[in-house]
VMD Tcl script that builds the backbone (N, CA, C; Angstrom):
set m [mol new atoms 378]
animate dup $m
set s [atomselect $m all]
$s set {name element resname resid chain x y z} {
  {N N UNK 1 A 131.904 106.788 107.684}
  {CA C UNK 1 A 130.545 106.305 107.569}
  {C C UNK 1 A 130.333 105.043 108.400}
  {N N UNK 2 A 131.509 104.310 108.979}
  {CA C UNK 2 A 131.127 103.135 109.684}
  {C C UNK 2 A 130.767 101.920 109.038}
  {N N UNK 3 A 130.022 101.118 109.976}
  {CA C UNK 3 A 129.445 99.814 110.005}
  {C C UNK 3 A 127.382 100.224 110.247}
  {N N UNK 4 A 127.600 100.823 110.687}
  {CA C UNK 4 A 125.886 101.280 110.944}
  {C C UNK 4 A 125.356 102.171 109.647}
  {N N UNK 5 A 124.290 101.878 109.710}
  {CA C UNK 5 A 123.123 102.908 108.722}
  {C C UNK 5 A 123.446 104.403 109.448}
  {N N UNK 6 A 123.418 105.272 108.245}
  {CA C UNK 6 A 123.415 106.675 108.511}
  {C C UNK 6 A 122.985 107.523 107.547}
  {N N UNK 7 A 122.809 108.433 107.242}
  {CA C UNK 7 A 122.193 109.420 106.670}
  {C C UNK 7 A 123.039 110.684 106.080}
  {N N UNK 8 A 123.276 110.958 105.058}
  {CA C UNK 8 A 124.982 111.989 104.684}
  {C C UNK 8 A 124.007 112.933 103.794}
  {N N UNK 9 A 124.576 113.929 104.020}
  {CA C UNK 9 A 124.117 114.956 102.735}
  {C C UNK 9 A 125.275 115.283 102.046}
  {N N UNK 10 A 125.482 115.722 100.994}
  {CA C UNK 10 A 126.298 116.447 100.303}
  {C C UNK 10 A 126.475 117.659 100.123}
  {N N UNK 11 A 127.035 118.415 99.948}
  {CA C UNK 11 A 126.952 119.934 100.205}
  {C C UNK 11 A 127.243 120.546 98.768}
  {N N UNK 12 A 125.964 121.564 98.514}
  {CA C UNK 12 A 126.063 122.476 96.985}
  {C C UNK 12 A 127.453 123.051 96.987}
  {N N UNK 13 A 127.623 123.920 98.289}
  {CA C UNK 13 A 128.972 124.346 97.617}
  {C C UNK 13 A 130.264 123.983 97.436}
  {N N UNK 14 A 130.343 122.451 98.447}
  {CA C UNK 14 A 132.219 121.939 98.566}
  {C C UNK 14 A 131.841 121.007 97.809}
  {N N UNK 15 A 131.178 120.577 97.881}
  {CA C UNK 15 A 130.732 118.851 97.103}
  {C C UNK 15 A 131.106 118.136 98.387}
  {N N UNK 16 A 131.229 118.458 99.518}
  {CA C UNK 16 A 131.587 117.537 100.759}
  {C C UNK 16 A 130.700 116.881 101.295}
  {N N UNK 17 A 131.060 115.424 101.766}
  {CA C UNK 17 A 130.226 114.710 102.612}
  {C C UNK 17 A 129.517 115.328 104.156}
  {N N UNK 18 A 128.727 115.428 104.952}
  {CA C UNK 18 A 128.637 115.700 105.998}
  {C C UNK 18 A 127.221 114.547 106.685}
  {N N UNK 19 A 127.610 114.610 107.666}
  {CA C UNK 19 A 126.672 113.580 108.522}
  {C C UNK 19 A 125.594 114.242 109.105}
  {N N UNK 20 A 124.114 113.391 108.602}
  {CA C UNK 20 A 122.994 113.902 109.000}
  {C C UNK 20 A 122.731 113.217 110.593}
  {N N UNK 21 A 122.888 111.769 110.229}
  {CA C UNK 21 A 122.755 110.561 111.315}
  {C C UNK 21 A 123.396 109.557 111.304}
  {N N UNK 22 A 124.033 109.810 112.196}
  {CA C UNK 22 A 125.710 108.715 112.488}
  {C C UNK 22 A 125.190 107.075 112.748}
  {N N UNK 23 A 123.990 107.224 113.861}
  {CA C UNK 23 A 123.164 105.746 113.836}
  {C C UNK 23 A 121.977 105.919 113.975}
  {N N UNK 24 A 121.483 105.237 112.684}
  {CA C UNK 24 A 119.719 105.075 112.837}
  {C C UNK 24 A 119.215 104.164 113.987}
  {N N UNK 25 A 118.029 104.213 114.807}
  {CA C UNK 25 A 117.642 103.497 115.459}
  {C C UNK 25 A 116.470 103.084 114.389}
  {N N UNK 26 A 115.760 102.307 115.050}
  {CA C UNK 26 A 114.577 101.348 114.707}
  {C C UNK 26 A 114.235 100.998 112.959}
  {N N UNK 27 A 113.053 101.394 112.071}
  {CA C UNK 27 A 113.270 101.302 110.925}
  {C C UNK 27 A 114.072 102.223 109.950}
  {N N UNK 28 A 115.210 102.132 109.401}
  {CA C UNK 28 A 116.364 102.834 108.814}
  {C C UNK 28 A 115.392 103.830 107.418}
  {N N UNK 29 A 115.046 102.845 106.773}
  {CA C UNK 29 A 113.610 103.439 105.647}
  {C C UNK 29 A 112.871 104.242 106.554}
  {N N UNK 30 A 112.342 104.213 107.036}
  {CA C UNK 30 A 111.538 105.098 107.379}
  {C C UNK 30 A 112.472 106.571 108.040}
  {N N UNK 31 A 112.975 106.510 108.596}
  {CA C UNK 31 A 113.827 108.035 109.270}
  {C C UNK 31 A 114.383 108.555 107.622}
  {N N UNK 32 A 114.527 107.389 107.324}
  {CA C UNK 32 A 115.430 108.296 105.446}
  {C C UNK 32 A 114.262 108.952 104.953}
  {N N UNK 33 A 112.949 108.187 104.890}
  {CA C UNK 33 A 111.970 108.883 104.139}
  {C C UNK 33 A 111.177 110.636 104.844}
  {N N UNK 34 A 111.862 110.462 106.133}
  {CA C UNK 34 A 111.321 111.672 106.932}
  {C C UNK 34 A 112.383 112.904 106.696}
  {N N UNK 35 A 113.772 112.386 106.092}
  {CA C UNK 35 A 114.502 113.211 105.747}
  {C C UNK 35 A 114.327 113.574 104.470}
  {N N UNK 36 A 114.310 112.604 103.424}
  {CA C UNK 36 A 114.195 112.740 102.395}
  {C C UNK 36 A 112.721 114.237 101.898}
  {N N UNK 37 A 111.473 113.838 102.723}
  {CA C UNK 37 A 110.638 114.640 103.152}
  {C C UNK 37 A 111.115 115.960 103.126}
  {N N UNK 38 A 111.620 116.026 104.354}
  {CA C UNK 38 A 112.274 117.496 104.840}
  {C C UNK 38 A 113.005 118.046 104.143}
  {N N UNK 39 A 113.852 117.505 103.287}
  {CA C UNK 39 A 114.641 117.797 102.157}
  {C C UNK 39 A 113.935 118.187 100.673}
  {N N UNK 40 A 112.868 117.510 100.391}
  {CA C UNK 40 A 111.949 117.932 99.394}
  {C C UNK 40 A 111.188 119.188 99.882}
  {N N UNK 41 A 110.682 119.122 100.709}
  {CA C UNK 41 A 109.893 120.184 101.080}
  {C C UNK 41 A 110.890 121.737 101.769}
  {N N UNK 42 A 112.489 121.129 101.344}
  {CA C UNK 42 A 113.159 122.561 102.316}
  {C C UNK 42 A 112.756 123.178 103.164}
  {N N UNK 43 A 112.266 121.704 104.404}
  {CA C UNK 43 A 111.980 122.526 105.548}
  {C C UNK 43 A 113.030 122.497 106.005}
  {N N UNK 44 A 114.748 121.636 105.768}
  {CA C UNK 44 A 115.919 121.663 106.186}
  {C C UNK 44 A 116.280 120.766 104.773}
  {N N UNK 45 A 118.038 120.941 105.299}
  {CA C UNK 45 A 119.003 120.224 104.378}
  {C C UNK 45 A 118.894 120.937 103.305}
  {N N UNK 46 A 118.761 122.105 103.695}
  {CA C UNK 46 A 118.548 123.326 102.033}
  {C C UNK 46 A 119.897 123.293 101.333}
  {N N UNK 47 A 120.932 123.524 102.201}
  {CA C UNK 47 A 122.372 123.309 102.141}
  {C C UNK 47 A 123.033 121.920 101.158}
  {N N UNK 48 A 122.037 120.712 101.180}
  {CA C UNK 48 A 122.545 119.890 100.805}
  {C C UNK 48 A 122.378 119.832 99.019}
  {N N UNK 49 A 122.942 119.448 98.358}
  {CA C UNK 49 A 122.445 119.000 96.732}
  {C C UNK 49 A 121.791 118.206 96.727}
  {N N UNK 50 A 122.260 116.636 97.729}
  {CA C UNK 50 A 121.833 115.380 97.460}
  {C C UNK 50 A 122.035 114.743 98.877}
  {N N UNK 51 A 120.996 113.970 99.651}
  {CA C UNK 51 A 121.419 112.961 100.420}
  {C C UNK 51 A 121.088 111.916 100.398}
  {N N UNK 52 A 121.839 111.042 101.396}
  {CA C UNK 52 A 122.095 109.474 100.763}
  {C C UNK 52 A 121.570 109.110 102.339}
  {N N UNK 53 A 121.542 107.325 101.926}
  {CA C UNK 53 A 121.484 106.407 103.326}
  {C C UNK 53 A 122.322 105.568 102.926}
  {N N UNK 54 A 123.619 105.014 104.379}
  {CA C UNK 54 A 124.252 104.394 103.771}
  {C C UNK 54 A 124.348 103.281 104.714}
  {N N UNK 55 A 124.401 102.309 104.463}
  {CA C UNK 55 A 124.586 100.759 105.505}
  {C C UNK 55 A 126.220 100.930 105.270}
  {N N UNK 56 A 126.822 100.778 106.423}
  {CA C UNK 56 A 128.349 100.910 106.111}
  {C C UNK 56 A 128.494 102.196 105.194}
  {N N UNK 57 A 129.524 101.192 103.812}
  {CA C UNK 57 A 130.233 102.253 103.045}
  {C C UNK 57 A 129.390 101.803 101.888}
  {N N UNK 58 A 128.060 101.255 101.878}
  {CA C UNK 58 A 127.299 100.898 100.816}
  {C C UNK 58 A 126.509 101.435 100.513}
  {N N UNK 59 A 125.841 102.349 99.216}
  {CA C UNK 59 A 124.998 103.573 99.360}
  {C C UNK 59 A 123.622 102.416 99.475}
  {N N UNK 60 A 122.681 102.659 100.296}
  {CA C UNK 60 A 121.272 102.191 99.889}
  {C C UNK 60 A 120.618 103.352 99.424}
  {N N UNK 61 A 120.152 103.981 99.755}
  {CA C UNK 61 A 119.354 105.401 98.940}
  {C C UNK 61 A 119.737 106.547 98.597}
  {N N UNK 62 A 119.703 107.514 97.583}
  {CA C UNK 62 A 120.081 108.657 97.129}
  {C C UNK 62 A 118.574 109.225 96.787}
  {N N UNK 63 A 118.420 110.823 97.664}
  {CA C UNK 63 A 117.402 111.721 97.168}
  {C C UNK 63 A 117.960 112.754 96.381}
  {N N UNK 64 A 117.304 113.269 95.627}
  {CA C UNK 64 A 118.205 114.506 94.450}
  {C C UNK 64 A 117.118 115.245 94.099}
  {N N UNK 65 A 117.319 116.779 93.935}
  {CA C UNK 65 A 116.183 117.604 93.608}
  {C C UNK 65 A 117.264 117.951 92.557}
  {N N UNK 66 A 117.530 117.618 91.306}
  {CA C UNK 66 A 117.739 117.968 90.265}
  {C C UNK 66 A 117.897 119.640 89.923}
  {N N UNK 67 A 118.671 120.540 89.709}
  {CA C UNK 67 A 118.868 121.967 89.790}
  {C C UNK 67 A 117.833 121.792 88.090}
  {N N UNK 68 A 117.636 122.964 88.229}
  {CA C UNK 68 A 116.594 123.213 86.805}
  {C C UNK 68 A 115.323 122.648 86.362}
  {N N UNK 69 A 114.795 121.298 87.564}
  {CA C UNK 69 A 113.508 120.659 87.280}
  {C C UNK 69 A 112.702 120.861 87.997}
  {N N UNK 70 A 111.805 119.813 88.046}
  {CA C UNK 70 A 110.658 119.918 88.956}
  {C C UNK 70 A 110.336 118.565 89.372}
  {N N UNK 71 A 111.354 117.524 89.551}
  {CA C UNK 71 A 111.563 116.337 89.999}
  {C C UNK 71 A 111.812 116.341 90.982}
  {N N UNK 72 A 111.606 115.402 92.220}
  {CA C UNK 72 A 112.668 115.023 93.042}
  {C C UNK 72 A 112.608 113.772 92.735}
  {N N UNK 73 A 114.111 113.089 92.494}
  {CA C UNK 73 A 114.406 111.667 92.666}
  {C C UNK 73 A 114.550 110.805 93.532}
  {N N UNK 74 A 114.361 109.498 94.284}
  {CA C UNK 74 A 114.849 109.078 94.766}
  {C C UNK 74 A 115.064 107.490 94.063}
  {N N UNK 75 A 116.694 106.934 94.335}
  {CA C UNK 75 A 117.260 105.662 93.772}
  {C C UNK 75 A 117.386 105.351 94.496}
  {N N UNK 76 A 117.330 103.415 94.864}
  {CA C UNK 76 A 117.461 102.763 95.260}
  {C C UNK 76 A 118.497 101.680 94.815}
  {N N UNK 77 A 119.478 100.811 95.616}
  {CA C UNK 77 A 120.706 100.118 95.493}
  {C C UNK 77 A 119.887 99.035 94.662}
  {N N UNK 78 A 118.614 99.078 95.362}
  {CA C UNK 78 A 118.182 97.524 94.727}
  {C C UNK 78 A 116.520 97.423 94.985}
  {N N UNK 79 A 115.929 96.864 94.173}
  {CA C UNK 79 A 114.505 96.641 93.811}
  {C C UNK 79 A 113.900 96.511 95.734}
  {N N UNK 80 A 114.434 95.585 96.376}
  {CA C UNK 80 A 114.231 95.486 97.969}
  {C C UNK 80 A 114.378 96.629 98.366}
  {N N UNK 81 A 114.843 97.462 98.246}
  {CA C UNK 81 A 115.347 98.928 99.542}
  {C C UNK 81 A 114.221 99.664 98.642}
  {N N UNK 82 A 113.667 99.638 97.294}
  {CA C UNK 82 A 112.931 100.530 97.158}
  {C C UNK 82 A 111.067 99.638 97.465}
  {N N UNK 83 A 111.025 99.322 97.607}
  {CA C UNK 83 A 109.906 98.550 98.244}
  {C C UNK 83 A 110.094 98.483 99.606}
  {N N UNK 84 A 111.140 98.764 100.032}
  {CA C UNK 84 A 111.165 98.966 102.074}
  {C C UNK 84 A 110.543 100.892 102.122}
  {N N UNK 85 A 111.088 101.470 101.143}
  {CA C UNK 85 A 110.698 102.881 101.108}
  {C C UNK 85 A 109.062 103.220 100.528}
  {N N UNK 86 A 108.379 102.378 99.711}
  {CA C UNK 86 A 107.153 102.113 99.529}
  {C C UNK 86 A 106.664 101.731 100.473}
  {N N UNK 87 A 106.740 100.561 101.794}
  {CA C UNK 87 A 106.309 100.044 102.761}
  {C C UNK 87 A 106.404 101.104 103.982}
  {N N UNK 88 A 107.759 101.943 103.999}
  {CA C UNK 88 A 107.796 102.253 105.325}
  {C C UNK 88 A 106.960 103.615 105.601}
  {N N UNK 89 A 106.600 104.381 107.067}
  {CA C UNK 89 A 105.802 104.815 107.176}
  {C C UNK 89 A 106.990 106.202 107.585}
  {N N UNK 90 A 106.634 107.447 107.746}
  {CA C UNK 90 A 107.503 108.341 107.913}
  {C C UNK 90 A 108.367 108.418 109.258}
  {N N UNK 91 A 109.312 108.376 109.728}
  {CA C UNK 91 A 109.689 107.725 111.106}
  {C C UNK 91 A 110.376 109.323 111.623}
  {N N UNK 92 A 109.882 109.629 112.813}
  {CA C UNK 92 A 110.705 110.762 113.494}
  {C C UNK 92 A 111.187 110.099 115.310}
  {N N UNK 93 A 112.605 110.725 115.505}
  {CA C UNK 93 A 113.164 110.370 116.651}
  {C C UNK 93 A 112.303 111.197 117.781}
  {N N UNK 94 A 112.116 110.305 118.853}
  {CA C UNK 94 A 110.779 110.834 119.924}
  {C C UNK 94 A 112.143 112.077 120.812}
  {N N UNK 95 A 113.237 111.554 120.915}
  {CA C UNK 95 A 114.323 112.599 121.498}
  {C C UNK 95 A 114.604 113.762 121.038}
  {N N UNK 96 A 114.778 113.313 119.565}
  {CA C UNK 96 A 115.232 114.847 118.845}
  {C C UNK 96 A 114.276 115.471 117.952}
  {N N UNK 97 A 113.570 115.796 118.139}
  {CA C UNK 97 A 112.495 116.451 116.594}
  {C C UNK 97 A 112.833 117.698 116.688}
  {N N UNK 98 A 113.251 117.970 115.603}
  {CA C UNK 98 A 113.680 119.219 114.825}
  {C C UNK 98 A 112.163 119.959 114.051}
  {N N UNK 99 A 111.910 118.675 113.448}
  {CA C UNK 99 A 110.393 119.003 112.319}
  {C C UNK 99 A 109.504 118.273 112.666}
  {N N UNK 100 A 108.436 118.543 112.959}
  {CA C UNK 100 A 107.199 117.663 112.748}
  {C C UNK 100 A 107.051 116.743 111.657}
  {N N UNK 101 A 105.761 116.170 111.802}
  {CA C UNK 101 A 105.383 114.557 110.207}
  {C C UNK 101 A 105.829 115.453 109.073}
  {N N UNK 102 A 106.046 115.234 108.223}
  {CA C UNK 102 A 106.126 116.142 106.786}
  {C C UNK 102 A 105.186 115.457 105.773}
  {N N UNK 103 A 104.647 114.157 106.123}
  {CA C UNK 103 A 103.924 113.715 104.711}
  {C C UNK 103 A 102.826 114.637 104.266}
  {N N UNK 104 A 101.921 115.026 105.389}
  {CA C UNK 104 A 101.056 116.136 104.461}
  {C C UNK 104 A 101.400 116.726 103.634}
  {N N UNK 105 A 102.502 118.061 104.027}
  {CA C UNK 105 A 103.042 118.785 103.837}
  {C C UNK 105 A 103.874 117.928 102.135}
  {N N UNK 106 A 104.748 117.314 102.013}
  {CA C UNK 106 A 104.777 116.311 100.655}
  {C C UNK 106 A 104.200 115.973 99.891}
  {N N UNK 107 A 102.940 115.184 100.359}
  {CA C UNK 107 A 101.884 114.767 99.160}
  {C C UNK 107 A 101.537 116.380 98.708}
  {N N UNK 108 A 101.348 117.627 99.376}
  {CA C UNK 108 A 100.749 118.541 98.811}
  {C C UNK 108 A 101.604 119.376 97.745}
  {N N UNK 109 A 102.903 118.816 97.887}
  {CA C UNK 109 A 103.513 120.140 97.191}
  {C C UNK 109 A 104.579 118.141 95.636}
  {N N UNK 110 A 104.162 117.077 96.092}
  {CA C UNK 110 A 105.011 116.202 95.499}
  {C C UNK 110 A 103.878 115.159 95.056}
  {N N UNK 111 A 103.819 114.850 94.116}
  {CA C UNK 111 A 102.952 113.962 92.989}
  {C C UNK 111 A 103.523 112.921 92.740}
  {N N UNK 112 A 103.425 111.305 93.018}
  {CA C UNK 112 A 104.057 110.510 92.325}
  {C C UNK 112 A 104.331 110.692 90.342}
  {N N UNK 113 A 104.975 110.022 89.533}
  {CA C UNK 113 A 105.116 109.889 88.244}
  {C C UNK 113 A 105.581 108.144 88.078}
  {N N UNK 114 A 104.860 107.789 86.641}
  {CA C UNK 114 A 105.503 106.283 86.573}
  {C C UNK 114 A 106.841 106.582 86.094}
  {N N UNK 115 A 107.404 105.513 86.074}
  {CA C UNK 115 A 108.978 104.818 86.217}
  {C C UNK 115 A 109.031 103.604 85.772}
  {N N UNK 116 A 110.027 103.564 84.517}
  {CA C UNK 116 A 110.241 102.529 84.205}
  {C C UNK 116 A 111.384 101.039 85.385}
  {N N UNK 117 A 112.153 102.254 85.746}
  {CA C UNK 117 A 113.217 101.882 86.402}
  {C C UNK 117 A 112.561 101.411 88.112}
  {N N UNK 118 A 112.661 99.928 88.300}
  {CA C UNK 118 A 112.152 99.515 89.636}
  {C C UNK 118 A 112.647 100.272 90.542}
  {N N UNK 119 A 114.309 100.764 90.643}
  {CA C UNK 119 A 114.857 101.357 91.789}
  {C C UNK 119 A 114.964 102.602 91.714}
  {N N UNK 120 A 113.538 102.927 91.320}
  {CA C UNK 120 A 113.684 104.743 91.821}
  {C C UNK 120 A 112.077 105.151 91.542}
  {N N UNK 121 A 112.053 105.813 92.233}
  {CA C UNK 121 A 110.763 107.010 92.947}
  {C C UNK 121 A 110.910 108.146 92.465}
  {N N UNK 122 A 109.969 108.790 91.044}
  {CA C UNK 122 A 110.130 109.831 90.857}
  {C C UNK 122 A 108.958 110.367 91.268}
  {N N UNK 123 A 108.903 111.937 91.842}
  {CA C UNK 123 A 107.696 112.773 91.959}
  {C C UNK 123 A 107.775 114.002 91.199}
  {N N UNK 124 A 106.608 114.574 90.986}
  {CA C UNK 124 A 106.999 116.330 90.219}
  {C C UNK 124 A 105.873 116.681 91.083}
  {N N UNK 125 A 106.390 118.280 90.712}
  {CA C UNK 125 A 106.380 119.219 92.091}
  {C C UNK 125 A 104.877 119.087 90.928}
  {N N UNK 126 A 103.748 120.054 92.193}
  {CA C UNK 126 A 102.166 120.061 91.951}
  {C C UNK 126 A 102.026 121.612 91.425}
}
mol reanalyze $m
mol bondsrecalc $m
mol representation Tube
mol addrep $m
């Protein structure tokens, strides 16, 4: 995982780590939230259970679609990283696009819910 921000999924069937994005460029929140996106909406990372953002070997974010609900989660390391994910805007690489914006596509199918807990973002499906 390094010294740089990156992006890991986990895999349903090994439980193995695998690398989404070895180095983030520009805002790190924002490319997580375009994955995180793509991952809610299974336009990719169908494969994954859960992915993370990690500064180094330090988790900052975990997304989770919970098997049996209608949640998706996302936690934050700390009250700051989840207010950088409230602030940031959906970020896609101008080199590599795989997927187009996904927020439409999100707000339509993902609903915020309150939360007691500062470091996490829950939505249920619409």
């Amino acid at each position: 995982m390094g010294s740089t921000p990156s992006i890991q999924g986990r895999d349903k069937a090994t439980e193995k780590y695998s690398t989404i994005y070895n180095q983030l460029q520009g805002n790190h929140m924002a490319r997580f939230k375009h994955e995180a996106y793509a991952y809610a909406t299974e336009k990719t990372h169908t494969d994954y259970k859960t992915i993370y953002m990690y500064r180094g070997y330090f988790r900052v974010a975990k997304a989770d679609l919970p098997a049996a609900t209608k949640y998706f989660e996302v936690t934050f390391a700390t009250k700051s990283d989840a207010q950088d994910w409230d602030n940031a805007e959906e970020q896609i690489e101008n080199v590599h696009v795989e997927i187009p914006w996904l927020y439409r596509d999100f707000s339509k199918q993902w609903q915020p819910i309150a939360c007691d807990d500062m470091c996490k973002r829950i939505y249920t499906k619409t």
